[in-house]
C-alpha positions in Angstrom: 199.8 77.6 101.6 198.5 76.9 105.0 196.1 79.6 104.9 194.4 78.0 101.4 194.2 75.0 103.6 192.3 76.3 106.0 190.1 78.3 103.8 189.0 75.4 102.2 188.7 72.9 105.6 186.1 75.8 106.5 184.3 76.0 103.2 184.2 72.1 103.5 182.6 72.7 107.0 180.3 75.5 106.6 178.9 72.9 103.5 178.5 70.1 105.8 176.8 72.0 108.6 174.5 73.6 105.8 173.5 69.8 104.6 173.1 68.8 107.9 170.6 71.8 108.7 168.4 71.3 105.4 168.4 68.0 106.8 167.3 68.6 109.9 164.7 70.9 108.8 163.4 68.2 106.2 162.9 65.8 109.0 161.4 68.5 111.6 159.1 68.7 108.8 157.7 65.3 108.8 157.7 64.6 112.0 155.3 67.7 112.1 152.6 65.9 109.2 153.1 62.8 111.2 152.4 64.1 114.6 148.8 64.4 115.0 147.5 67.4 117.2 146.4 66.1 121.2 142.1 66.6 121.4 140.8 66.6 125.0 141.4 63.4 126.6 138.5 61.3 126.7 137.5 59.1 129.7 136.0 55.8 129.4 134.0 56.3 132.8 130.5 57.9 132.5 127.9 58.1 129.6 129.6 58.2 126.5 129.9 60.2 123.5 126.4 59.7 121.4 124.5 58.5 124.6 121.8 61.1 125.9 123.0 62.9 128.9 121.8 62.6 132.7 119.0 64.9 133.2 119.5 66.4 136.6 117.4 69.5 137.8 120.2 71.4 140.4 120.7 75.4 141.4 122.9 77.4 140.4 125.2 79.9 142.9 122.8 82.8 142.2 119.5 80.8 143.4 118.1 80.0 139.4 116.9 76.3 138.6 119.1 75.0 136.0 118.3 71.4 134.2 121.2 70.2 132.8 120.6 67.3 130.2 117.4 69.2 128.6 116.8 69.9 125.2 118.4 73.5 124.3 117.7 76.2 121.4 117.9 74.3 118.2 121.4 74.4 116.8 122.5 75.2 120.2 125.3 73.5 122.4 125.8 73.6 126.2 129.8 73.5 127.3 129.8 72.1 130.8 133.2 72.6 132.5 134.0 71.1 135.8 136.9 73.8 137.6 137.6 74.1 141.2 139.1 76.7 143.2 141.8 74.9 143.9 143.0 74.0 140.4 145.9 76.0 139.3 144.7 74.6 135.4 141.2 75.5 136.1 142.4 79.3 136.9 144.1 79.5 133.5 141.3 78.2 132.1 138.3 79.8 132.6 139.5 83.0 131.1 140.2 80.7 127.7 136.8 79.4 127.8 135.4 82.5 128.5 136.7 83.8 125.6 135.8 80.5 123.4 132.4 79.8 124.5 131.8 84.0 123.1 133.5 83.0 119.9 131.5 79.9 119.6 128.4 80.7 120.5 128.0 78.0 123.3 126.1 78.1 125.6 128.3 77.9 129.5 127.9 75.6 132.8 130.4 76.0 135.2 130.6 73.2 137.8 132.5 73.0 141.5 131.8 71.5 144.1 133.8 73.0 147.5 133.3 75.9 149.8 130.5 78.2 148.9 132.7 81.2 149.7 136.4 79.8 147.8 133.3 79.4 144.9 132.2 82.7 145.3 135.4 84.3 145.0 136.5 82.1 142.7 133.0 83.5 140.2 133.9 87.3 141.5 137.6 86.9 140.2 136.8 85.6 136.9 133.3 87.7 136.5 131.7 84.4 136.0 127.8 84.8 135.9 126.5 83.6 139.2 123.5 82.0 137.1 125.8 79.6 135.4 127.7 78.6 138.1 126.6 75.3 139.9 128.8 74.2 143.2 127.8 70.5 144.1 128.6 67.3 143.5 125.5 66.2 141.6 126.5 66.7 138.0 130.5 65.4 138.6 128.7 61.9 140.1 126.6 62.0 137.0 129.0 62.0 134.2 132.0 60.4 136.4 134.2 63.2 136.4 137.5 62.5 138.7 140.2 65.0 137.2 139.9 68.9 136.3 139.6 70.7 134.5 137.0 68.2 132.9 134.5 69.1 130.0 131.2 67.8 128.2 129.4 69.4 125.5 126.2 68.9 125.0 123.8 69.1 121.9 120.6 70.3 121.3 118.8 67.4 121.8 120.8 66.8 125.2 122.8 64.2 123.8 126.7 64.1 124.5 128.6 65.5 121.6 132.1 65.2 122.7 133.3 65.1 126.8 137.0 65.3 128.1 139.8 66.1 130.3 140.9 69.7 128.6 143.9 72.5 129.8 144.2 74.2 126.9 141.8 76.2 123.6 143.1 73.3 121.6 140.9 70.8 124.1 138.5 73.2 123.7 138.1 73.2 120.4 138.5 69.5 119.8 135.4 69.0 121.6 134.0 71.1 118.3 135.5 69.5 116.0 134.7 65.8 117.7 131.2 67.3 117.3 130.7 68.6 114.0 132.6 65.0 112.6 130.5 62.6 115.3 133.8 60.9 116.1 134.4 60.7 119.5 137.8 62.4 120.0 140.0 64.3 117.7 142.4 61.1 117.0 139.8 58.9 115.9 138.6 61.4 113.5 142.7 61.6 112.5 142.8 57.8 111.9 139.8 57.6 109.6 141.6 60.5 107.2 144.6 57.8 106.1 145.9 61.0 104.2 146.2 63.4 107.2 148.6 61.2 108.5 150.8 61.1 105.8 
């Protein structure tokens, strides 16, 4: 008799518990539709989104004249990302946008601005092209850039497409997506499509 009992307390449990999963599972669901991906986090200081960039003429590493803010290849796009050799997030980060700047056809600027020799190592590690590599604090006064890793992607025309704070491919590839929709940041963008946020 008492082993009926118990058969059925644990039938009675193992129903509850398999309720409370689907339920659980249900809500891990919506909070998922609800909870918009993070885009690169934009800063307020600087030129802004849509305003042409600040043409600065500077050298890169390797000697070359660069001009950063200049009209580009039509269709083209300039990623210029701000790392330092003393960023732990930088050094996981260059190898991502190595990788995403081949897969998207972007043109690359990286930007430092320390010790010639911590920048040179820092390009030898990564096999980062000397030619794209500018160390000085020209271009991070320009645009306002305080925290790295920091990027800004510029179009064809040299206009701003999309800039932000980034530490991940996601970032990255918000800064696409912010300019292939001409919204600003990702959210934005998220909170003029009512039905993505359902």
């Amino acid at each position: 008799m008492t082993t009926t009992i118990s058969l059925w307390l644990l039938w009675v449990v193992v129903i509850v518990l398999a309720l409370t999963v689907l339920a659980l599972a249900r809500q891990v669901g919506v909070l998922h539709e609800r909870v918009a991906p993070a885009g690169a986090l934009l800063s307020a200081a600087g030129p802004g989104v849509g305003e042409p960039s600040p043409r600065l003429e500077v050298h890169a590493m390797a000697g070359n004249a660069i001009t950063v803010g200049g009209t580009l290849t039509a269709g083209k796009a300039l990623l210029v990302l701000f790392v330092s050799h003393t960023c732990p997030i930088c050094k996981k980060l260059i190898p991502v946008a190595q990788d995403f700047t081949k897969a998207e056809r972007l043109e690359v600027l990286y930007v430092g601005d320390g010790d010639s020799a911590e920048q040179k190592n820092l390009i030898e590690r990564f096999g980062i092209d000397a030619k794209r590599f500018v160390n000085g604090p020209e271009i991070g006064l320009a645009y306002r850039v305080d925290k790295l890793p920091y990027a800004v992607l510029l179009d064809d025309e040299g206009l701003i497409s999309a800039k932000g704070l980034v530490n991940s491919r996601e970032h990255l590839e918000s800064l696409i997506i912010a300019k292939e929709s001409g919204f600003a940041t990702l959210q934005s963008y998220l909170m003029a499509q009512p039905e993505a946020m359902r």
